[in-house]
PDB file of N, CA, C and O in Angstrom:
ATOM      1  N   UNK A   1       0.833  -1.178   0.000  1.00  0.00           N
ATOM      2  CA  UNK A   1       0.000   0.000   0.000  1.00  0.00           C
ATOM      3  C   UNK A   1       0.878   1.242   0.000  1.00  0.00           C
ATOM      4  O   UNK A   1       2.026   1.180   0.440  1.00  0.00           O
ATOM      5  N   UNK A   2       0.386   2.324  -0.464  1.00  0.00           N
ATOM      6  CA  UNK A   2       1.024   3.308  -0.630  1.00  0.00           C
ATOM      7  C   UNK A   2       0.629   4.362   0.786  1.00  0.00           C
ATOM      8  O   UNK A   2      -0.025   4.046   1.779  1.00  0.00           O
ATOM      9  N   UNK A   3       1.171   5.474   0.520  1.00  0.00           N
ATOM     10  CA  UNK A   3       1.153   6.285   1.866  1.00  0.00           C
ATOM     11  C   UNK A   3      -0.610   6.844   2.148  1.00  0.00           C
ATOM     12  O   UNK A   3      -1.175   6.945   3.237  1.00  0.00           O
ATOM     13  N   UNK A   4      -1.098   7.099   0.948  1.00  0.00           N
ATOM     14  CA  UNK A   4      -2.994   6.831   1.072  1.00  0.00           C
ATOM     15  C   UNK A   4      -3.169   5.881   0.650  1.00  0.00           C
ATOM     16  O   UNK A   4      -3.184   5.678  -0.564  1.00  0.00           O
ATOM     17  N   UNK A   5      -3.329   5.129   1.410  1.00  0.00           N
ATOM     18  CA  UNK A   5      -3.781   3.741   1.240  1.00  0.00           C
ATOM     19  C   UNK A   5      -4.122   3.145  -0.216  1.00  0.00           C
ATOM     20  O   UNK A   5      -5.247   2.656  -0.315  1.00  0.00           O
ATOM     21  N   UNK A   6      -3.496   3.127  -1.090  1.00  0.00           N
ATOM     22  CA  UNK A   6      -3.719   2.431  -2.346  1.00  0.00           C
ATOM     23  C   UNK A   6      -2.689   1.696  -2.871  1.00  0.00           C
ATOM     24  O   UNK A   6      -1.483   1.793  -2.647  1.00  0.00           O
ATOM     25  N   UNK A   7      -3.533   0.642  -3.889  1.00  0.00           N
ATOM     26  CA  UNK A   7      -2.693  -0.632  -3.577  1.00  0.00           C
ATOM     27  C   UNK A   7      -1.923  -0.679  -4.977  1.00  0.00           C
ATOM     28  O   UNK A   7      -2.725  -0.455  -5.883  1.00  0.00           O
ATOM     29  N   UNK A   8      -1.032  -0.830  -5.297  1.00  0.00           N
ATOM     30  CA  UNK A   8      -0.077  -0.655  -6.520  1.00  0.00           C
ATOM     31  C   UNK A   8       0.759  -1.973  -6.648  1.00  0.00           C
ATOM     32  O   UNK A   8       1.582  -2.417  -5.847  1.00  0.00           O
ATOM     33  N   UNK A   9       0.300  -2.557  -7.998  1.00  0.00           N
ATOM     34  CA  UNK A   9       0.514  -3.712  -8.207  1.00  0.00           C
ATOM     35  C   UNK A   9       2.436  -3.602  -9.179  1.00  0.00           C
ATOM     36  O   UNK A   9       2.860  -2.837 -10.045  1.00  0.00           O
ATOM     37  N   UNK A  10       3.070  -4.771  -8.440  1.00  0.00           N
ATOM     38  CA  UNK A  10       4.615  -4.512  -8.923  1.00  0.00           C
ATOM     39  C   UNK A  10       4.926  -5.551  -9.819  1.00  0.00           C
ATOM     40  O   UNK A  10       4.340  -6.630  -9.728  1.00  0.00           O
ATOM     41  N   UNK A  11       5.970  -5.300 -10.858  1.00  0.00           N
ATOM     42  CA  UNK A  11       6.238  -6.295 -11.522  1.00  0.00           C
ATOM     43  C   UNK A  11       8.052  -6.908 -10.731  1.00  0.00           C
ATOM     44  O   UNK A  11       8.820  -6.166 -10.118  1.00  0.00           O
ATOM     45  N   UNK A  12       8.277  -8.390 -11.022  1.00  0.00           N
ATOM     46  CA  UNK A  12       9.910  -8.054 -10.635  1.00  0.00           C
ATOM     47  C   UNK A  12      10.644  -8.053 -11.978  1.00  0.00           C
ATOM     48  O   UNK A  12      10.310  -8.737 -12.946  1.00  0.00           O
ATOM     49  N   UNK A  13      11.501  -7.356 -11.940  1.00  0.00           N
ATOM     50  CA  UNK A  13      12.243  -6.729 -10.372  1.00  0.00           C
ATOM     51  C   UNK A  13      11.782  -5.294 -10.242  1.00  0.00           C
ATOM     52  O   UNK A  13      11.441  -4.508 -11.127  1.00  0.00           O
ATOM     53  N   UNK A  14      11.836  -5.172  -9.222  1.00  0.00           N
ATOM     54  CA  UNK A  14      11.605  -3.993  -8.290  1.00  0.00           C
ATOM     55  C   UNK A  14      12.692  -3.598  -7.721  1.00  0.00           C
ATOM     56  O   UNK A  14      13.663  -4.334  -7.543  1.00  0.00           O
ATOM     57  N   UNK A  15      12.630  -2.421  -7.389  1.00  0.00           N
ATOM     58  CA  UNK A  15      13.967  -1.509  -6.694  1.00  0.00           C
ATOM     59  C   UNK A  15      13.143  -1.519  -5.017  1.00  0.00           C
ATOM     60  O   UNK A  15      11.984  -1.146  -4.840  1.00  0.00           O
ATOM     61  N   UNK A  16      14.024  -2.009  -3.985  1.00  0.00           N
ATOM     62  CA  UNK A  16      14.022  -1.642  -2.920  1.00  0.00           C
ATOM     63  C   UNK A  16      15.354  -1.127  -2.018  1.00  0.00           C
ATOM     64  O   UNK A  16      16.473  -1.327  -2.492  1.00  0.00           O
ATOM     65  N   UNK A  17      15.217  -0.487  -0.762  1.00  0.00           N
ATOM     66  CA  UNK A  17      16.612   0.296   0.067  1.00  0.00           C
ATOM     67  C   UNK A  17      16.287  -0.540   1.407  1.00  0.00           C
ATOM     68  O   UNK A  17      15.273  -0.513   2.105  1.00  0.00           O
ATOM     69  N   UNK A  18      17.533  -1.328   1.552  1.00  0.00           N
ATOM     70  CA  UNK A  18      17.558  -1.708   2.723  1.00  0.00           C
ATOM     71  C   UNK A  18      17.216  -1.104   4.037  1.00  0.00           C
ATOM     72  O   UNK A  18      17.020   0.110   3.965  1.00  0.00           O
ATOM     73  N   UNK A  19      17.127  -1.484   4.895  1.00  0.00           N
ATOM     74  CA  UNK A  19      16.483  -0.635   5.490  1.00  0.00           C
ATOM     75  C   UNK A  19      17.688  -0.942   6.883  1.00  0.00           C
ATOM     76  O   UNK A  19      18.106   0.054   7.473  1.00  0.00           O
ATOM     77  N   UNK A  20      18.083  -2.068   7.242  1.00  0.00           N
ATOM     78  CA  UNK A  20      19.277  -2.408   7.895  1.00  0.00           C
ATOM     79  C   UNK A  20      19.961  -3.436   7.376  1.00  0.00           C
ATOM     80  O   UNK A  20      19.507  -4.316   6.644  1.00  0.00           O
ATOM     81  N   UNK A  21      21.321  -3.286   7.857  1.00  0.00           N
ATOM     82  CA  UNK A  21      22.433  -4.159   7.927  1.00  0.00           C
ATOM     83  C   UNK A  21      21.856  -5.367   8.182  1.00  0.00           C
ATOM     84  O   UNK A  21      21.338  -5.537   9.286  1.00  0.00           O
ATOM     85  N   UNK A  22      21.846  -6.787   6.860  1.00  0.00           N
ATOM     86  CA  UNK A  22      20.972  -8.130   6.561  1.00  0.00           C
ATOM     87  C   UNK A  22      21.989  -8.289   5.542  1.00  0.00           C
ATOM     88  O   UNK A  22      22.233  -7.710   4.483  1.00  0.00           O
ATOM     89  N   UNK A  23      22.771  -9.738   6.508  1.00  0.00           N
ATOM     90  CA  UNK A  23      23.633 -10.293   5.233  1.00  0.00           C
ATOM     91  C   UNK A  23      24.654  -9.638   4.634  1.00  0.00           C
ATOM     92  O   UNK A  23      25.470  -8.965   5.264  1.00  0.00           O
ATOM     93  N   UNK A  24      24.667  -9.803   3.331  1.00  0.00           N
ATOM     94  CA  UNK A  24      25.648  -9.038   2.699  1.00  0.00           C
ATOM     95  C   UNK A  24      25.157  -7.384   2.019  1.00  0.00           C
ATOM     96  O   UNK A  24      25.734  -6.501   1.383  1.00  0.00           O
ATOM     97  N   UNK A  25      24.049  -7.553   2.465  1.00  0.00           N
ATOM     98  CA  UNK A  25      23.450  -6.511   2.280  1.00  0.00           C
ATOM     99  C   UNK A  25      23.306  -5.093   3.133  1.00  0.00           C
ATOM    100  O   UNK A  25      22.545  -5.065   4.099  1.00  0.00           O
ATOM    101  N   UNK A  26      24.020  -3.985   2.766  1.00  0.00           N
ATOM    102  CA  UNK A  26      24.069  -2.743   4.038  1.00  0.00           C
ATOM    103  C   UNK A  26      23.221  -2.274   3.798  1.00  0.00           C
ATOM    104  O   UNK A  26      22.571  -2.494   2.776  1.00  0.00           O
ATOM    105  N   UNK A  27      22.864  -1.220   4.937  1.00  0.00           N
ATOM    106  CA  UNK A  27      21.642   0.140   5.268  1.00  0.00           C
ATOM    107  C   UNK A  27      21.957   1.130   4.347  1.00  0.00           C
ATOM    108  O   UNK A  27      23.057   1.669   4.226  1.00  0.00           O
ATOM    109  N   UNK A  28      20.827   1.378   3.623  1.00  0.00           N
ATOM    110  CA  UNK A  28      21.047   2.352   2.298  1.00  0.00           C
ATOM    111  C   UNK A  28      21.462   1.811   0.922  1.00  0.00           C
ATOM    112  O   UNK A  28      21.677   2.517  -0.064  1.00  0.00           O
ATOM    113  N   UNK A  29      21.526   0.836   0.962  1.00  0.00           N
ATOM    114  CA  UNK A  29      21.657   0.149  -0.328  1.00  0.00           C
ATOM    115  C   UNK A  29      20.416  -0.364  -1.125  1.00  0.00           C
ATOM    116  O   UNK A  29      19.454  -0.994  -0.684  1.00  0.00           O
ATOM    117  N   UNK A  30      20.730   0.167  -2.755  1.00  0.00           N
ATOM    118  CA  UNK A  30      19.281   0.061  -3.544  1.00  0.00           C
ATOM    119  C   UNK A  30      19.639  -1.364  -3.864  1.00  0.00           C
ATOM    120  O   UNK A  30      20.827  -1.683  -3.896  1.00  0.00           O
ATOM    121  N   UNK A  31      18.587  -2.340  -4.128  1.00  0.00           N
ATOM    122  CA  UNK A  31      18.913  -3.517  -4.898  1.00  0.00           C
ATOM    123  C   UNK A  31      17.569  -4.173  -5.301  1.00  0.00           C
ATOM    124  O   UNK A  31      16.542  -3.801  -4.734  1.00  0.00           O
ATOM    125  N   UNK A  32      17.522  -5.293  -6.413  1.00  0.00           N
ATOM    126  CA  UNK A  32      16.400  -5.368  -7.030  1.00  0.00           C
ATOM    127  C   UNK A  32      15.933  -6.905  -6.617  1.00  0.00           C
ATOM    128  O   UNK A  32      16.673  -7.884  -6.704  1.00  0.00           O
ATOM    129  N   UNK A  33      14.759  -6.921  -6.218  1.00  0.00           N
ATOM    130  CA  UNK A  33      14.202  -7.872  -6.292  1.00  0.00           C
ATOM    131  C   UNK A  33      13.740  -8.735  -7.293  1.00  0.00           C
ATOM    132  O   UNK A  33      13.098  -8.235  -8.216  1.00  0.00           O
ATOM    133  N   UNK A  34      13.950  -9.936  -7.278  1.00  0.00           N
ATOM    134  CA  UNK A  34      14.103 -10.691  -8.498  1.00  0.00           C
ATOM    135  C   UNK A  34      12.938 -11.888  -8.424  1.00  0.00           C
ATOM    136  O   UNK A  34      12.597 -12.598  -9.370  1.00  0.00           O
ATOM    137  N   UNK A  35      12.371 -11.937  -6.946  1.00  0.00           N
ATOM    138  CA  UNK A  35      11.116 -12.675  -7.013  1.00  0.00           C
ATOM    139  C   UNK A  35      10.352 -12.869  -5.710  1.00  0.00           C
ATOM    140  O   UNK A  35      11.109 -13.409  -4.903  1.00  0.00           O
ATOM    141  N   UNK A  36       9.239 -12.656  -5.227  1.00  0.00           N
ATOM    142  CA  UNK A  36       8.183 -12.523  -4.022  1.00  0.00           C
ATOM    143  C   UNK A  36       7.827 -14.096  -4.268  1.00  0.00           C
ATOM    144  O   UNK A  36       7.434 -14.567  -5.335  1.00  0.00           O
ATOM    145  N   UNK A  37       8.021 -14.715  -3.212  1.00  0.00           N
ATOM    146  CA  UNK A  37       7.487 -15.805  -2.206  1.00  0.00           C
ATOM    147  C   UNK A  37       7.133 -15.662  -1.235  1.00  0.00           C
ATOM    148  O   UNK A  37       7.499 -14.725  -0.527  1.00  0.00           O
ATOM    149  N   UNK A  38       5.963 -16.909  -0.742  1.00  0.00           N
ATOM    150  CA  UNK A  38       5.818 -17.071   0.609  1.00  0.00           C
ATOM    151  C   UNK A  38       6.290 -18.076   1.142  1.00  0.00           C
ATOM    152  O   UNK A  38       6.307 -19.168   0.572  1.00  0.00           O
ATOM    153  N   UNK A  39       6.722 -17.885   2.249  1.00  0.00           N
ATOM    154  CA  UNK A  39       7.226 -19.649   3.418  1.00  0.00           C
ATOM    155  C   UNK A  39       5.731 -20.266   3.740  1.00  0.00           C
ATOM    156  O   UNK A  39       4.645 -19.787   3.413  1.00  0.00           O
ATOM    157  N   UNK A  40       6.066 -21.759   4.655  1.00  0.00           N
ATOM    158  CA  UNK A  40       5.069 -22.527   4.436  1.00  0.00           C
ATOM    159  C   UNK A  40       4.470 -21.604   5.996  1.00  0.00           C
ATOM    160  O   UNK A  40       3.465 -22.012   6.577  1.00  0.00           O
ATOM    161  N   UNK A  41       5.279 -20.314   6.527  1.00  0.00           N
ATOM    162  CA  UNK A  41       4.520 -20.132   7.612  1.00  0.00           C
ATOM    163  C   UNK A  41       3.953 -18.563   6.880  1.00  0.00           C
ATOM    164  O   UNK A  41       3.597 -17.649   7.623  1.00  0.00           O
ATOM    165  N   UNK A  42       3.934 -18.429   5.505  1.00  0.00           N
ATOM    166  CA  UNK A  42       2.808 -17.503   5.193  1.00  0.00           C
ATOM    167  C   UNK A  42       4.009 -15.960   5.700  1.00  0.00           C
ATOM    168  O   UNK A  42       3.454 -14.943   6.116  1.00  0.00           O
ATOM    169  N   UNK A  43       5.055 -15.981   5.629  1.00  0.00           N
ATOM    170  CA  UNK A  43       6.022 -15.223   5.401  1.00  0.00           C
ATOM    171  C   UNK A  43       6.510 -14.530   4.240  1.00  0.00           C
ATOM    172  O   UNK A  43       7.267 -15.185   3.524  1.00  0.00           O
ATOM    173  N   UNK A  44       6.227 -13.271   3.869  1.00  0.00           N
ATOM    174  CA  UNK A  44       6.816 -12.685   2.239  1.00  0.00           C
ATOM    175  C   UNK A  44       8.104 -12.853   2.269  1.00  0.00           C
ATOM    176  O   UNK A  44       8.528 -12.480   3.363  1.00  0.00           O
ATOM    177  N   UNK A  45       8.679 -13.122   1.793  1.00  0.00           N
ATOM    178  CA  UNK A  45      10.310 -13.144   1.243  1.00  0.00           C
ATOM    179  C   UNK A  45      10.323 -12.501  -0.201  1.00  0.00           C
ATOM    180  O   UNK A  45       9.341 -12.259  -0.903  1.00  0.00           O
ATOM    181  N   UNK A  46      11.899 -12.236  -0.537  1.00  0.00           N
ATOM    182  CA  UNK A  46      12.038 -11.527  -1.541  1.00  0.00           C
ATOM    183  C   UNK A  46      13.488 -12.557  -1.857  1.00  0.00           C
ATOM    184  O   UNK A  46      14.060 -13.048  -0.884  1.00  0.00           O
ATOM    185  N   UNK A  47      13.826 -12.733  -2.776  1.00  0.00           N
ATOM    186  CA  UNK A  47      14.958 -12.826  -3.735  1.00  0.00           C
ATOM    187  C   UNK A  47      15.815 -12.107  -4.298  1.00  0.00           C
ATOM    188  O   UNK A  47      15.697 -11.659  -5.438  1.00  0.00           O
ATOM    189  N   UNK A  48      16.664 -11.945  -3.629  1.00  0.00           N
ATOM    190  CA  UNK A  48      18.028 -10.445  -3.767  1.00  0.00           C
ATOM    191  C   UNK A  48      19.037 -11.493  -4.204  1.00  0.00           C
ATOM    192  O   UNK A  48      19.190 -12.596  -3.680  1.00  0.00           O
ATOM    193  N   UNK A  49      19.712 -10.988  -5.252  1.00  0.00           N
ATOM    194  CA  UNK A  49      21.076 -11.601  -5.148  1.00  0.00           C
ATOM    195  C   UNK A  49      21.160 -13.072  -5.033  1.00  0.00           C
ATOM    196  O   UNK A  49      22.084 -13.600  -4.415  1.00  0.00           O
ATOM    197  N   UNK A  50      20.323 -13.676  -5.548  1.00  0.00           N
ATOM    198  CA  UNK A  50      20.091 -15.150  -5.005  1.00  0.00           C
ATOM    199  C   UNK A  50      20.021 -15.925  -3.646  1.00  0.00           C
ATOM    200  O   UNK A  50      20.063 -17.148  -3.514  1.00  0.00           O
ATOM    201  N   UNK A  51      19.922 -15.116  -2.802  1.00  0.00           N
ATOM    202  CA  UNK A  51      19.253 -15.325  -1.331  1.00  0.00           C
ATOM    203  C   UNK A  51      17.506 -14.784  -0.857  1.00  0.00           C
ATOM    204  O   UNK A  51      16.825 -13.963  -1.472  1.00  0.00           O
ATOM    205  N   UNK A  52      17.291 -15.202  -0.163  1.00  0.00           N
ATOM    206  CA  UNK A  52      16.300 -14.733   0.463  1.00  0.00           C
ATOM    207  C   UNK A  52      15.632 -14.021   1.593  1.00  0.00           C
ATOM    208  O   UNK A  52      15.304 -14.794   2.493  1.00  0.00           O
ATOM    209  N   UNK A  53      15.361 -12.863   1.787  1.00  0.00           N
ATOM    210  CA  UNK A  53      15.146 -12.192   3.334  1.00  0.00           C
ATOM    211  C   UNK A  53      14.020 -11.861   2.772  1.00  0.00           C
ATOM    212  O   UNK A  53      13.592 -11.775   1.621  1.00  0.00           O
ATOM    213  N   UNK A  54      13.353 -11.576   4.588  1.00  0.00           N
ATOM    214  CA  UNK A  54      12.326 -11.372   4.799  1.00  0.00           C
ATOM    215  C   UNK A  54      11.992  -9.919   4.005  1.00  0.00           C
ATOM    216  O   UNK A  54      12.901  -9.345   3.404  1.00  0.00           O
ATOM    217  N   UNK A  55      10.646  -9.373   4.046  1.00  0.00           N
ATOM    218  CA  UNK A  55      10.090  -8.165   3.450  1.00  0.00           C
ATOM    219  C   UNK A  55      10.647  -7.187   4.099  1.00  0.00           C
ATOM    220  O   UNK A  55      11.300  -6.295   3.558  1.00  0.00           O
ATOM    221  N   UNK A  56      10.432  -7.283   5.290  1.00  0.00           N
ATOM    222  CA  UNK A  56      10.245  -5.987   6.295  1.00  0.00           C
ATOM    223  C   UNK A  56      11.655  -5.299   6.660  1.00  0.00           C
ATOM    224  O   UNK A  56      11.798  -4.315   7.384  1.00  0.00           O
ATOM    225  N   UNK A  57      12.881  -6.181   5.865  1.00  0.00           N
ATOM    226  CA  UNK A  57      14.024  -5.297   6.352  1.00  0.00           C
ATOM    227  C   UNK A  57      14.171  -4.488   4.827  1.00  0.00           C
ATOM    228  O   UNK A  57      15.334  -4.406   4.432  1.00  0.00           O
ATOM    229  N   UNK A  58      13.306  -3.992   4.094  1.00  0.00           N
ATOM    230  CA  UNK A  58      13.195  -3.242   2.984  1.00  0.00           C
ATOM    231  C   UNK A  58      12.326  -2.528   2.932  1.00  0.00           C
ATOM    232  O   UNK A  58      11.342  -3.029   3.476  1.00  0.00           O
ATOM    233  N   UNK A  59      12.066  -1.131   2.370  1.00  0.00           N
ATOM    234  CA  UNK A  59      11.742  -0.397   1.196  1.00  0.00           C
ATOM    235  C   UNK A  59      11.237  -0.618   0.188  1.00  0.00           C
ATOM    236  O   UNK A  59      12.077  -0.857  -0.679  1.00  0.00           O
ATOM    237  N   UNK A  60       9.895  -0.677  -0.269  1.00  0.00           N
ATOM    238  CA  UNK A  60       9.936  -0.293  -1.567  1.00  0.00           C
ATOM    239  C   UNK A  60       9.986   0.953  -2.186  1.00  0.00           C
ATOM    240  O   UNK A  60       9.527   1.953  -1.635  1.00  0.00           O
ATOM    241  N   UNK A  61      10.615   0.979  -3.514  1.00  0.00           N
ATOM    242  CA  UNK A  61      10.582   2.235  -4.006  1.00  0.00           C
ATOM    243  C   UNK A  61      10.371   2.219  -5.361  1.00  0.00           C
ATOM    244  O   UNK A  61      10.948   1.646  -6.285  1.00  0.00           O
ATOM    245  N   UNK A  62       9.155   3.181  -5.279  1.00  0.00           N
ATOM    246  CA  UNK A  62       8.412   3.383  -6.402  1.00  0.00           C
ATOM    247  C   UNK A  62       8.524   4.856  -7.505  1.00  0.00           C
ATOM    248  O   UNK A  62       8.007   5.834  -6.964  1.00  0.00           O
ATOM    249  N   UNK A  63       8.913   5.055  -8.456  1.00  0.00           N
ATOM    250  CA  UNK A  63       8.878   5.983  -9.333  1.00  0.00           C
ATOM    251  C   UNK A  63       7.870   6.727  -8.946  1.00  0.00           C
ATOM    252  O   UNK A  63       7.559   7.729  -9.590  1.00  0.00           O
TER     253      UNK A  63
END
């Protein structure tokens, strides 16, 4: 959802900014998501770099 609540559908990859220090990945760094899954406990994950972290230590960023 966006900052008024509307819902904006993404294609990948997507540009997101870390949001903290995860992995090899630092705070402030743009990088693209390459594919949205869920775990079998109903968890979003993302596909960076050929690993996987959770949603919430990212940003999205939208044009």
């Amino acid at each position: 959802m966006t900052w008024n609540n509307l819902l904006k559908q993404l294609f990948c990859p997507f540009r997101v900014a870390v949001i903290h220090d995860i992995g090899e990945l630092k705070t402030g760094e743009i990088v693209l998501v390459e594919e949205v899954k869920v775990t079998m406990e109903l968890k979003t994950v993302y596909l960076i770099k050929g690993k996987f972290y959770h949603y919430h230590h990212f940003n999205i960023l939208i044009d």
